[in-house]
N, C-alpha and C positions, 0 to 999 in steps of 0.2 A: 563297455557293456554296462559296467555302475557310475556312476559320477555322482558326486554333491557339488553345488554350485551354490557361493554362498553371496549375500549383497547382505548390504547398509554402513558398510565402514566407511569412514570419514573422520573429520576434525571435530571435534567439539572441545568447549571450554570447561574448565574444571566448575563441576559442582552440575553441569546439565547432564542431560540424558539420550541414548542409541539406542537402537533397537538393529538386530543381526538376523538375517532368516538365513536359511540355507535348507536345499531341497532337495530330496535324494530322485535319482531317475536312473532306469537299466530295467533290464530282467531282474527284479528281486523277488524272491520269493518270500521273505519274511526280514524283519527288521528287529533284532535284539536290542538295540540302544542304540542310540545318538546323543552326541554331545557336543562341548565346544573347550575345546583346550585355546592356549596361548602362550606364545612366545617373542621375549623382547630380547633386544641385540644382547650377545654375550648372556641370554640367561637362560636356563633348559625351559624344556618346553612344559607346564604344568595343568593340572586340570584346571576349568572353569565349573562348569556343569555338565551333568551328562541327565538322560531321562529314559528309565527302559520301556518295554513292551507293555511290563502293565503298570507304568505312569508311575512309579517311584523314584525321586529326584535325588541323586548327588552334587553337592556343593563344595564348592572350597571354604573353608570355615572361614577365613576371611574375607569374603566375598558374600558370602549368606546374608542375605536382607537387605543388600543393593545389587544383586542378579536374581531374576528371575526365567530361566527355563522353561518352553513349555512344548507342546504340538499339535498338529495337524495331520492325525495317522494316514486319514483318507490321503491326503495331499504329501503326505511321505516327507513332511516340512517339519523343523525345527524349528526355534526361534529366543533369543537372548535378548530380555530388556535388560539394558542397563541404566540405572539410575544413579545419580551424586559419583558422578566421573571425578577419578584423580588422576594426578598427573601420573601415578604409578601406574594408571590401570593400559598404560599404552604399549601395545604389542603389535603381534599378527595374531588375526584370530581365527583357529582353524576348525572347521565342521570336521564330526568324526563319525561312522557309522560301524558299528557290528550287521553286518548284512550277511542273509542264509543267499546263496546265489542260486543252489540246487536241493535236493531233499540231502545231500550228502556233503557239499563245499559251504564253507564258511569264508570270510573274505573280511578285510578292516578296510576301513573306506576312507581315506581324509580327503578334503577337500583343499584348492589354492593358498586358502586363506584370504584374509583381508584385514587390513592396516587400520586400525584403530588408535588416535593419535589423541592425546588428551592436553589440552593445553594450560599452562596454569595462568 
């Protein structure tokens, strides 16, 4: 009924730049945040960014000012540039939704993920 589906993961070389969309689809009846968490082998899974309803931005303080978060409400789209890639920054990187699914259910949404590989 909800999915995220997320594209642009790939390989890039340390110090270039990605970009990550990911796009909500279902019955939703409203969207409280979206974001992008990640996760690399053996490490928990932590925030990236998230962006809520009315367009206020959380970052990872290490991350802050080579991630940018942004959206696309009509199009129910997210989207993560990333700039000045390090080899650290390589994970799985997962879409996350707070979605209203009815005037009364609430739902967490993630999506597959996608491999974001940074080479040094």
């Amino acid at each position: 009924q909800v999915q995220l589906v997320e594209s642009g993961g790939g390989l890039v070389q340390a110090g270039g730049s990605l970009g990550l969309s990911c796009a909500a689809s279902g019955s939703i009846f409203s969207i409280n945040a979206m974001g992008w968490y990640r996760q690399a082998p053996g490490k928990q899974r932590e925030l990236v960014a998230k962006i809520r309803s009315g367009g206020s931005t959380d970052y990872a303080d290490s991350l802050k000012g080579r991630f940018t978060i942004s959206w696309d409400s009509a199009k129910k789209t997210i989207y993560l540039q990333m700039n000045s890639l390090k080899p650290g920054d390589t994970a799985v990187y997962y879409c996350h939704a707070d979605v209203v699914v009815t005037s009364r259910a609430y739902l967490a949404v993630w999506g597959q993920g996608t491999l974001v590989t940074v080479s040094s």
